[in-house]
C-alpha positions, 0 to 999 in steps of 0.5 A: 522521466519520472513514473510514479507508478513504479516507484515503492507507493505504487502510483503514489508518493514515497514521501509527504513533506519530507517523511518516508512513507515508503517502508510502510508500503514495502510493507505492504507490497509483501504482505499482498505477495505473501497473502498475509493473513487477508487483504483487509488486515493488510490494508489496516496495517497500511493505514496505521503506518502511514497514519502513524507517520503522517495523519489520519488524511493521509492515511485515509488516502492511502488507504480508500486507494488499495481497497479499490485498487488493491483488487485490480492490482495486487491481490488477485494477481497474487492470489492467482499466481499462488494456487 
């Protein structure tokens, strides 16, 4: 069974319309692992990727969804795990 929560969008299509977004949130994710400067600037980074290769909308999407849910499932994880 296909799980959308596991794939390289976390909880989100890899795709819209036949363009990968996937690098964009690759990106992303390594970024959070990373504690790239700050979670704000790595979300900025998100949302003009996926901007660049899609639309505003979508970017929009994208990026409303980590600023919420990047605190429940990535950020503070990381930022745990590194002290």
């Amino acid at each position: 069974m296909f799980n959308l929560c596991k794939n390289t969008c976390t909880c989100f299509v890899d795709s819209w319309f036949g363009t990968d977004i996937s690098i964009c949130c690759l990106k992303h994710d390594i970024k959070y692992e990373t504690q790239y400067k700050s979670k704000e600037v790595a979300d900025e980074e998100l949302f003009n990727c996926i901007r660049k290769r899609t639309n505003i909308a979508l970017a929009s999407v994208m990026w409303l969804g980590v600023r919420v849910g990047g605190y429940i499932a990535g950020w503070n994880k990381y930022k745990k795990e590194s002290r």
